[in-house]
Each structure stands twice: as C-alpha cells, then as structure tokens.
C-alpha positions as CSV (number, residue, x, y, z in Angstrom):
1,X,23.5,-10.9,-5.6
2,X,23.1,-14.3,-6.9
3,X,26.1,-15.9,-4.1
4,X,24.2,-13.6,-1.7
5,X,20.7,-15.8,-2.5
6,X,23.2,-19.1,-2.4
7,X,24.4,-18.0,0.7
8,X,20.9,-17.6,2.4
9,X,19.9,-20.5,1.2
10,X,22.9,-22.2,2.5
11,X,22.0,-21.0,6.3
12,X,19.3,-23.3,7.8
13,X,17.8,-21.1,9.6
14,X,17.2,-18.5,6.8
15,X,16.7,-21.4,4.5
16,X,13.6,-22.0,6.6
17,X,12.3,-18.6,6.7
18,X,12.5,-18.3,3.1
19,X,10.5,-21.2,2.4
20,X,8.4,-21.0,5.0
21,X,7.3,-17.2,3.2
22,X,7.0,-18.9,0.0
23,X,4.7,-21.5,1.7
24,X,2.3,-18.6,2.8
25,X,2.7,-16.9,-0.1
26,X,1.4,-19.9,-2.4
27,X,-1.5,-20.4,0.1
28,X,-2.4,-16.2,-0.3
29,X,-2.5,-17.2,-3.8
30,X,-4.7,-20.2,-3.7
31,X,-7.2,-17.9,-1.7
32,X,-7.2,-15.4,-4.1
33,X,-8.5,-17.7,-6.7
34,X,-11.0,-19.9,-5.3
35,X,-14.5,-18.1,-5.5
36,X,-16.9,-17.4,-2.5
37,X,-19.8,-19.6,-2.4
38,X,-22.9,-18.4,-4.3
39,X,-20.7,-17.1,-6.7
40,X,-20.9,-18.1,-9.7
41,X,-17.4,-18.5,-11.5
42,X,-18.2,-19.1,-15.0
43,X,-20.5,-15.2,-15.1
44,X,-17.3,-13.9,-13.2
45,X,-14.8,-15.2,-16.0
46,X,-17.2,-13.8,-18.7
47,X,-17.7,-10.3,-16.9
48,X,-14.1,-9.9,-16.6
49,X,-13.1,-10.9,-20.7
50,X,-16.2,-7.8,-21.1
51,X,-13.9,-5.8,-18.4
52,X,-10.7,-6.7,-20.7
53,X,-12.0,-6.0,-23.5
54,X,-12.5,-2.5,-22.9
55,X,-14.8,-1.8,-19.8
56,X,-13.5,-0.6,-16.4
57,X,-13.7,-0.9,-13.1
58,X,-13.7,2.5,-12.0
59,X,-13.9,2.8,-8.6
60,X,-12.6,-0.4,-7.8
61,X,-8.9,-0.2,-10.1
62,X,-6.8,0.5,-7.3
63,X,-8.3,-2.0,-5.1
64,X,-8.7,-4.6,-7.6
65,X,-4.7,-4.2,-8.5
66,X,-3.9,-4.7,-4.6
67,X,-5.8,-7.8,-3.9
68,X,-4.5,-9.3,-7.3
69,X,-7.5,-9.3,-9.4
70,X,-9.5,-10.9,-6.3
71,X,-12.2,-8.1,-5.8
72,X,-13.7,-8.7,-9.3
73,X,-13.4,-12.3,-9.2
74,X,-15.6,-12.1,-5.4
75,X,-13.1,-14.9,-4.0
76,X,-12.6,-15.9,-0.5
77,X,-9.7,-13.2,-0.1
78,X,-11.4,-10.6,-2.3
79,X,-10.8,-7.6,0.1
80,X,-7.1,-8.8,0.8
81,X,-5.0,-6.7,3.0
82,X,-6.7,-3.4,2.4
83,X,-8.9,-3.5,5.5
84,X,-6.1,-3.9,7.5
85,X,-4.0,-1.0,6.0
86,X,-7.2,1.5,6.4
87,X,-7.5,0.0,9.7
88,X,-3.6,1.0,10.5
89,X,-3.4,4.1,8.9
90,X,-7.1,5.0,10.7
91,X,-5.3,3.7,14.4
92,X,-2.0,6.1,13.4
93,X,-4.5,9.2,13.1
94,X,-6.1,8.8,16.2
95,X,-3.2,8.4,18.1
96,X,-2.7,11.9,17.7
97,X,-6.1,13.1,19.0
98,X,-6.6,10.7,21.2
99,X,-4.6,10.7,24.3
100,X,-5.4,7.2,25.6
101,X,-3.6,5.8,22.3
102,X,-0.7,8.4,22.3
103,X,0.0,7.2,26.0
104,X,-0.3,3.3,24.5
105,X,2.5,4.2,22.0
106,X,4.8,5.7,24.7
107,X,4.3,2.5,26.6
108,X,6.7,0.0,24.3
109,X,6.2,-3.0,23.2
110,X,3.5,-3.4,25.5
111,X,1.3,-0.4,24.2
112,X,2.2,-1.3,20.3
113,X,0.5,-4.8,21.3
114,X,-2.5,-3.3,22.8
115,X,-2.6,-1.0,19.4
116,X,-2.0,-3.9,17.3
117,X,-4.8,-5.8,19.1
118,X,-6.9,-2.6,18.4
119,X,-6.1,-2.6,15.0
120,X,-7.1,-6.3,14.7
121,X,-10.9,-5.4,15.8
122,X,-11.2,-2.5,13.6
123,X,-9.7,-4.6,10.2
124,X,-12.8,-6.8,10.7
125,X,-15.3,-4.1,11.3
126,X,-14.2,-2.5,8.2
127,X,-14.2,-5.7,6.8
128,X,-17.8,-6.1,7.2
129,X,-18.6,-3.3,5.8
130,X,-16.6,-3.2,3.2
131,X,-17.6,-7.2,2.0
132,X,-21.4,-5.9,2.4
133,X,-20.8,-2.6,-0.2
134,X,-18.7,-5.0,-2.7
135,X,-21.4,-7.8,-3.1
136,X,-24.3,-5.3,-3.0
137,X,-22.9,-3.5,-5.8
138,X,-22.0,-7.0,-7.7
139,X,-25.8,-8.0,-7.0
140,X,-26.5,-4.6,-8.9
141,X,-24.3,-4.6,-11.8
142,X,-22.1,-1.7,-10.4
143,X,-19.1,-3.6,-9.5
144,X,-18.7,-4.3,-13.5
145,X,-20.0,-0.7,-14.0
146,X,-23.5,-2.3,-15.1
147,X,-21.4,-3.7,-18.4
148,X,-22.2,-7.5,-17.3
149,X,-25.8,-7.3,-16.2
150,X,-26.6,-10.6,-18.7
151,X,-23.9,-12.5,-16.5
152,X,-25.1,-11.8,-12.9
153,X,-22.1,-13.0,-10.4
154,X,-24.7,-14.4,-8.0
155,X,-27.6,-16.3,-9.6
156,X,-30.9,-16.1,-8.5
157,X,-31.2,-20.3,-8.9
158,X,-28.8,-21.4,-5.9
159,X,-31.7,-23.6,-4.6
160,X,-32.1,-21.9,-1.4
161,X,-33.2,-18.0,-0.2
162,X,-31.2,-15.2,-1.4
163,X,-30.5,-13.2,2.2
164,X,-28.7,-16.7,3.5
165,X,-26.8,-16.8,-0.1
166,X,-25.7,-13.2,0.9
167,X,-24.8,-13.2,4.0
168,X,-22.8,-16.4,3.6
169,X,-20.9,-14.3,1.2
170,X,-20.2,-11.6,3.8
171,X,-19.3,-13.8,6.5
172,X,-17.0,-15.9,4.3
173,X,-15.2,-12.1,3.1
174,X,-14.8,-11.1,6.1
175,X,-13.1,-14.5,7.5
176,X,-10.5,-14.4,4.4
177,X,-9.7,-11.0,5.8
178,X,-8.6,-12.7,8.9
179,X,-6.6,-15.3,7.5
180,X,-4.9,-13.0,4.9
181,X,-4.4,-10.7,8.4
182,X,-3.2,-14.1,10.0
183,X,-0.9,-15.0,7.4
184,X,0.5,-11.7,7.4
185,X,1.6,-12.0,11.2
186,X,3.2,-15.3,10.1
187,X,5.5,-13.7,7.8
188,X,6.3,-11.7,9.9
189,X,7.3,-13.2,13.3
190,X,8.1,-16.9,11.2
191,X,8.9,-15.8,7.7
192,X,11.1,-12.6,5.7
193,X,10.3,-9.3,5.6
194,X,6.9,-7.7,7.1
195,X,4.0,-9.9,6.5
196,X,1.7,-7.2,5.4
197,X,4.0,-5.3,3.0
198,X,5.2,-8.7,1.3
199,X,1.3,-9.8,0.5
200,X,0.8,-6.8,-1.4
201,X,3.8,-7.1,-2.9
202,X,2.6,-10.5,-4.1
203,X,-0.8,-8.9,-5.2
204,X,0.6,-6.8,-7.0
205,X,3.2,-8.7,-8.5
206,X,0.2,-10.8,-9.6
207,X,-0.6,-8.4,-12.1
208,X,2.1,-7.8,-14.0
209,X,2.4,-10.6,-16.6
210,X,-1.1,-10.5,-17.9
211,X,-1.2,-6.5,-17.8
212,X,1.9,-6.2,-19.7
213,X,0.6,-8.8,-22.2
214,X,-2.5,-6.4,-22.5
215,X,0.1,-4.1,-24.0
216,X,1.7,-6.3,-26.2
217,X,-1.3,-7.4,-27.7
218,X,-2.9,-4.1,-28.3
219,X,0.3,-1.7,-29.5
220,X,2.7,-4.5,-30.4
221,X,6.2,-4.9,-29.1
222,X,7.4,-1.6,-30.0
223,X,5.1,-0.2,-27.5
224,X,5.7,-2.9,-25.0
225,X,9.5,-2.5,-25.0
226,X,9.2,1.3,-24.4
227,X,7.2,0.8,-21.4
228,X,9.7,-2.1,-19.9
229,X,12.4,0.8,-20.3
230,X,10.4,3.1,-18.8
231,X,9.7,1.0,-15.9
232,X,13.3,0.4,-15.7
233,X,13.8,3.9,-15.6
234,X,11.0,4.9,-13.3
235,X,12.5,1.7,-10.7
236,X,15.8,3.1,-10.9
237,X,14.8,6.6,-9.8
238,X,12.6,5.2,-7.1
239,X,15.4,3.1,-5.3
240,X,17.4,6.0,-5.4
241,X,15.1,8.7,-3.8
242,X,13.9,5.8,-0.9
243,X,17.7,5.7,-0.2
244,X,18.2,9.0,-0.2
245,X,18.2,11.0,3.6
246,X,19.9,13.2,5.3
247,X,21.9,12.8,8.1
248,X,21.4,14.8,11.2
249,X,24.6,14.5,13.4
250,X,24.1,13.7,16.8
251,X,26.9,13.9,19.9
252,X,25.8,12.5,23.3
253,X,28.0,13.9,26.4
254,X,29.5,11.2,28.8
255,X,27.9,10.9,31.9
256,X,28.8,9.2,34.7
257,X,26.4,6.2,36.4
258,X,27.5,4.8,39.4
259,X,31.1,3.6,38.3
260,X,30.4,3.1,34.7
261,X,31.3,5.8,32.2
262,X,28.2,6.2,29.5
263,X,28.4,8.6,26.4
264,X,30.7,9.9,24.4
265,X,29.1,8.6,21.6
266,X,28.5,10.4,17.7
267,X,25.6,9.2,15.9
268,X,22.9,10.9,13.5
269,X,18.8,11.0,13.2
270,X,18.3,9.5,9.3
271,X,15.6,11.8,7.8
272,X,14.3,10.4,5.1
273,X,13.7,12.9,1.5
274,X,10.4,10.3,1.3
275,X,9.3,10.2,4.7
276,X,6.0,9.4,4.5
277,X,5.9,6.3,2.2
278,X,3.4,5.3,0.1
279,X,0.5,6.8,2.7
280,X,0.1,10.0,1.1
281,X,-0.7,8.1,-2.6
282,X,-3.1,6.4,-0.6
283,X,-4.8,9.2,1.2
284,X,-5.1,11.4,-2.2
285,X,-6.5,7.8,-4.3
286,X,-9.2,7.5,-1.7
287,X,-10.2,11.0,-1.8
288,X,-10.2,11.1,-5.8
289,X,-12.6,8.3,-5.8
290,X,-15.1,9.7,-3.6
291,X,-16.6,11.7,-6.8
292,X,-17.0,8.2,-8.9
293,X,-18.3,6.3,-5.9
294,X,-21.3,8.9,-5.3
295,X,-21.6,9.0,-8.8
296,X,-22.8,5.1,-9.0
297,X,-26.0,5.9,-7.0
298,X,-27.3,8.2,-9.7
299,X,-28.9,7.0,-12.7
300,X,-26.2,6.1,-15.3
301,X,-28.2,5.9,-18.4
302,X,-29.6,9.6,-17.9
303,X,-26.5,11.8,-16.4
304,X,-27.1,15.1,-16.1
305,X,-25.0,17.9,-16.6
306,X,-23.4,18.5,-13.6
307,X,-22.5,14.4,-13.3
308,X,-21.3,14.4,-17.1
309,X,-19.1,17.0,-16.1
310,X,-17.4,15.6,-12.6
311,X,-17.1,12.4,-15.0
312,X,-14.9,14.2,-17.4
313,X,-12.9,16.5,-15.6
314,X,-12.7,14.4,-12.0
315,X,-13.3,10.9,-12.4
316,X,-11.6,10.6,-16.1
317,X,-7.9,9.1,-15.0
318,X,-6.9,11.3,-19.1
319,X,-8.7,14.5,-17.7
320,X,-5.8,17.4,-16.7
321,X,-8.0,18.9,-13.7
322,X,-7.9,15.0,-12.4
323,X,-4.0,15.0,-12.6
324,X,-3.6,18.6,-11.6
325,X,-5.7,17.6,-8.5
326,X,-4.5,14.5,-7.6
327,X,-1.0,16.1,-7.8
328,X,-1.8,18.9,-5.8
329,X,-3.3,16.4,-3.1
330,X,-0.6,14.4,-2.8
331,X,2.0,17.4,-1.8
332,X,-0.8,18.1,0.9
333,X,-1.0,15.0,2.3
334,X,2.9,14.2,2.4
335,X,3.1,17.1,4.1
336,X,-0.1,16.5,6.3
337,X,1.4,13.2,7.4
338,X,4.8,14.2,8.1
339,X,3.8,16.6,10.6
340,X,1.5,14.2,12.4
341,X,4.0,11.2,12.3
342,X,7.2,13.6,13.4
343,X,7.2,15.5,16.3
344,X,10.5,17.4,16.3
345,X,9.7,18.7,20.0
346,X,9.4,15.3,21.7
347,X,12.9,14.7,19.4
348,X,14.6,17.4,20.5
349,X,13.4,16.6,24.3
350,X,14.7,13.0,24.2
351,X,17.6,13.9,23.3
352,X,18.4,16.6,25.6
353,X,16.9,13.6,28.4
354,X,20.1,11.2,27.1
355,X,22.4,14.0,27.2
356,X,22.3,14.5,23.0
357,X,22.8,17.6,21.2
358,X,23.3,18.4,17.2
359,X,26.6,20.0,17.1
360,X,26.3,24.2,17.0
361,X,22.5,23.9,17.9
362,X,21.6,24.6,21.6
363,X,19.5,21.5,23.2
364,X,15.6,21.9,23.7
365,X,13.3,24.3,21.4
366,X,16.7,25.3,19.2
367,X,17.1,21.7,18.2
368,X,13.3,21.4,17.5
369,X,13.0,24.2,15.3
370,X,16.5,23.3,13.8
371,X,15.1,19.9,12.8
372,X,11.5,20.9,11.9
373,X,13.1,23.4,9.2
374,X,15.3,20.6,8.0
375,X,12.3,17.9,8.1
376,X,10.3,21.1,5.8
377,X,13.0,21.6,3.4
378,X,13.6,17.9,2.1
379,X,9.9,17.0,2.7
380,X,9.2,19.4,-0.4
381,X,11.5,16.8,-2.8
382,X,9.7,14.2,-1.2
383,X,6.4,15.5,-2.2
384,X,6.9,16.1,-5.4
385,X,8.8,13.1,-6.4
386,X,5.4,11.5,-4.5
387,X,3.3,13.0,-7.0
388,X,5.6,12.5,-10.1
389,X,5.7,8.9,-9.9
390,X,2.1,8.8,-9.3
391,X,0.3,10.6,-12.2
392,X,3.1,8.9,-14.3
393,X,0.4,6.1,-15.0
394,X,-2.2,8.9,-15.8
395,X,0.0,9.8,-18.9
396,X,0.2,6.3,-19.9
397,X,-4.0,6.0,-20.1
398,X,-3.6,9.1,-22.2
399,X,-0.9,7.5,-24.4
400,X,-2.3,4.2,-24.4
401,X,-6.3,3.4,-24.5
402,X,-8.4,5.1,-21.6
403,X,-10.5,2.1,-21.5
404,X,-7.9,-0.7,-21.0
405,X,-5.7,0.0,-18.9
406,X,-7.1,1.5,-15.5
407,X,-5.2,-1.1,-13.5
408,X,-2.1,-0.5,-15.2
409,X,0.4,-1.3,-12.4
410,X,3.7,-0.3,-13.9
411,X,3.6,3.3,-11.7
412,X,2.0,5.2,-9.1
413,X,1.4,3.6,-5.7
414,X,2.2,-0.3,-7.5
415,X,5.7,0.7,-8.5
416,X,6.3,2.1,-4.8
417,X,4.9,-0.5,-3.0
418,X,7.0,-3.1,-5.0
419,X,10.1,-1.1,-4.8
420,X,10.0,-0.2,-0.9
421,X,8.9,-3.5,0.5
422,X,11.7,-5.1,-1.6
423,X,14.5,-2.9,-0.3
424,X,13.6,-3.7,3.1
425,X,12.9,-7.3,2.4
426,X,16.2,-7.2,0.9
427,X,17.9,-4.8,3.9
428,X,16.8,-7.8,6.6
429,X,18.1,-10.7,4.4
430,X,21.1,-8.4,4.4
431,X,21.3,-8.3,8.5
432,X,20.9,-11.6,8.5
433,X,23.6,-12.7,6.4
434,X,26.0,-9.9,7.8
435,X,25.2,-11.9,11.0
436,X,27.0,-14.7,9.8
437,X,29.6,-13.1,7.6
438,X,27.9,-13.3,4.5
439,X,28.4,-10.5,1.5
440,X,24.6,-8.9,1.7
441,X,22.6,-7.8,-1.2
442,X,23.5,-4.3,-0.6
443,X,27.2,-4.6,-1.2
C-alpha cells in the first residue's frame, strides 16, 4: 500500500489531484475554526470546557460530530455539508413521486445537472433555516442545553442593534454553506474521491484525537486500548460487509446491426448486502431526535411527567426502549429505501431492451420478481448489520459515562461514513493507477 501511495505520488497528474484535495481540505478546516461575527469566541471556548466536562449537546451530537465540532463553536462553516445531504436525500425522495424529476433522471447527464442545480437551491433554503434555528437556540441557552447561560455566545455589548448582529450571523451561515457546497464540487471534478463524502470524512476525522483522549483521561489506558481494538474490530467487519454482494449473472444475445455483430457478452448486476449506505442511519437519527427537539420548547426546570418520561426512555442514548427503537427503525428504513432506489421492473425491462437475460429466468416480469426476491433476501443482512454497528456506540455511553461521550465517533453512522468513503476514495486512486500500470491499493 505504501509503493501504491509512492506510485501516485510519482504520476503528475494524480500528484496534482492529491494535493490539490489536501489544499481544500486545509481551507474546510480553517472555516471550521474561525468564528462568525458577533460571536463571541472566548464564551464559546468556556461553554464547550462546561460541555466537556460533563454537559451534552443533545439534539445537536450528531450534527456537531459531522461538521467537526463547528455547530457549537457558531463558525463560518457551522452547518457544514449537512444541508446539502438533507437537501440530496430530500431531491432522491421526490423523484419518486414526482414525475417531472423521475423524467429529469431518465434524461442523463443532462437531467442529473438540472437535479443537481435543484439540489443546489434547496441546500441554501435549508440553510437558512437551519442557521436561523441554530443561533436562536444559542441566543437562548438551548444549544448548550441552558448549562452556559453565564457565557452567552452573542453578547448583548457588540456596539450596534441586536436584529443586524443576527442576521449577519445568518447570512454569513448560510454563505459558508455555499462554499463548503463549492469546495465540495472542487474535489470532485479537480481533486480525489467525491467532494461531499471526503468533507465529512474530514469532519469526522476531526474528532477522533480529542474524543479518544476524553477516554484516556477519564478510564485510563486500559479502557482506551480496549476501545482501539474494538474499533479495529468493528472496521474490519465493516470493510468486509461494504464489499460483500452478490453477483447476478447476466448473458446478452448477439444481435446483428447493420454489418457489425453486437452481443454475446456475460456480465452480472452487483447487488450490494448494504445497499442502502449510510441513508437509513440517517433517516432513523433524525427521527429519534424529533422527541428531544420538541422537548427544548417546554420548560426544563419544571418537566412534567409525561416529558421526564420520553427523556428517559426516548431521548436517553443508555435507555433500552431508545436502542430497541432506533434498531427497529433502521431495518425499516433500509428496507424503505431500497425499494424506492431499486426498481427491479425498469431492471428487468432494460435488459430485455439490450437483448439480456439471467440465465434459467425468462426476460420481463420473471426476471423482476427473480431479482426483487434476491434484492429482499440479502437486504435483511444488510439491515441488521445497519443497525448493529449503529447502537454499538449506545453500549459504549452505557459502559462508559452517559454524560461525556454523546459524540463518541468510534461507531454508528461515523465509523460508516469513514469506512465507505475511504474504500471508494481508495477504489478511484486504484483506477487511476491501474491506468498506468501501477499495483492499486486493492491488490
């Protein structure tokens, strides 16, 4: 693996596009630190040692761990890429309901631009919205779950009216959104791997050194050694189930076209055990939090009995209804989204357009329902390996401290994020250098 990195960095081209990801990569990071104006940094540093030392972010975990610790901080790329991804998965959805886009996607490269352009619009409007609800609730106290309120992130004495102070931080959110968006499509069309995927990476990859550090200096290093194997461990089984599919066979007849002989070909459909990524993880987070976000507009001094008890049996990360739920949502969704993103029909009917057929299955609805029954078996592993590696940082809040590590990163959605976008960063460094008759990564 080491000769393989020599070797790309041997290649001019690729040497370029390395660097040139590293360069947008360091500015991501520099955005990520460098607060909004009207905030002030010194309350923010303070409020996030109270945070640390045993306050959480509720809510805002999850968000906070894929913009790098930028949400809490308020900086110019606080909301990071996760406009954009609501924005995509949002656009995906539709496309099913909505004719107009389902026609777009049948259209090529053409329609996917006209989609992408959509999706483009819709990041900011989100983004709006989204900046607006963040530095209301930091103006409250709620983004810091009211345990800062002696450290408020935007002073009152900023020397001119509040509303412009506010809105300045709004406007300047939602304009890091498009640049983190902007440097995204760098990556990708200048740079390695997909722009998107490789900024959350980053994010995330942010986090690890001071969280694991946490654990060091709160259970020692006998704790913080088990959890490195158990990383290792949980990585290892990861990279194996994203690799894992199975392998539809595919014959094409030849046909003759005009004096050329087409056809004749064997190839296969790869169906994926995981075939619906990370989205599912996603899907079931956002749900999970809706309980905990409508809980911040109720008096938290005074809960009644009804909110202490959707506290500690929904909301609590350590609560077994919590991981029983998010578990069972998870299955749902995988399964939800595989339907919705594979059509076996429309399949089965391009294939029988080329002249394809599965051996032993008859072309047209026989090959649909052959695949769909496939697609069901194997999506069931999928599923639950899905929700396995995702309550896996649940158990480590109960084994751990509750209070300290919400944003632990080392499982769940940060482990498969990390994992998938560096197998395919890794699987185009590998084209790339097979191009030139390079030994890849992968071999």
């Amino acid at each position: 693996m080491l000769s393989a990195f020599l070797s790309a960095f041997r290649t001019p081209d690729l040497r370029k596009k390395l660097l040139f990801t590293v360069a947008i990569i360091a500015v991501y990071r520099l955005g990520a630190t460098l607060p909004s104006p009207g905030v002030s940094f010194s309350n923010v540093q303070k409020c996030i040692d109270v945070m640390e030392s045993g306050a959480t972010s509720g809510v805002f975990s999850l968000l906070n761990l894929f913009s790098g610790g930028a949400l809490l901080s308020l900086s110019v790329f606080a909301l990071g890429i996760m406009p954009y991804i609501t924005a995509s998965i949002i656009l995906q959805l539709l496309t099913v309901v909505i004719p107009r886009l389902e026609q777009l996607r049948k259209e090529g490269q053409s329609g996917q631009a006209k989609i992408t352009q959509y999706t483009r619009y819709l990041t900011l409007g989100l983004a709006v919205l989204q900046s607006s609800a963040f530095v209301a609730l930091a103006r409250s106290g709620q983004l810091f779950s009211n345990q800062c309120d002696q450290f408020p992130i935007v002073p009152e004495n900023t020397g001119m009216p509040m509303w412009i102070t506010l809105v300045a931080l709004v406007i300047t959110m939602t304009a890091g959104t498009g640049v983190v968006m902007w440097l995204g499509e760098l990556i990708t069309d200048r740079g390695v791997g997909n722009g998107m995927s490789v900024l959350i990476f980053t994010s995330i990859a942010a986090r690890l050194p001071s969280e694991g550090w946490a654990i060091k200096e709160s259970r020692g290093w006998g704790w913080f050694i088990a959890v490195l194997v158990m990383v290792l461990l949980v990585i290892t089984l990861v990279v194996f189930i994203e690799q894992a599919q199975r392998r539809i066979p595919v014959q094409y007849a030849k046909r003759m076209i005009g004096r050329k002989m087409y056809g004749g070909t064997s190839t296969y459909i790869p169906l994926k055990v995981n075939q619906a990524g990370v989205i599912p993880v996603i899907f079931a987070s956002s749900l999970l939090y809706l309980p905990q976000l409508i809980l911040q507009f109720f008096d938290q001094n005074d809960p009644g009995p009804v909110q202490t008890w959707v506290q500690n049996n929904i909301v609590d990360p350590a609560a077994w209804m919590h991981i029983v739920i998010y578990f069972l949502l998870i299955i749902f969704f995988t399964y939800f989204y595989v339907s919705i993103t594979f059509n076996p029909t429309e399949v089965a009917e391009n294939m029988k357009k080329y002249g394809g057929f599965v051996p032993g299955i008859r072309p047209g609805k026989p090959t649909a329902d052959y695949l769909d029954f496939i697609l069901s078996r194997i999506t069931l592993p999928g599923s639950l390996y899905l929700g396995v590696i995702s309550i896996l940082p649940n158990f480590f809040f109960i084994w751990l401290d509750n209070n300290q590590f919400q944003n632990f990163p080392f499982g769940g959605t940060a482990v498969l994020i990390m994992v998938g976008v560096g197998l395919e960063t890794v699987k185009q460094i590998e084209s790339q250098l097979m191009q030139r008759n390079y030994e890849g990564f992968l071999r």
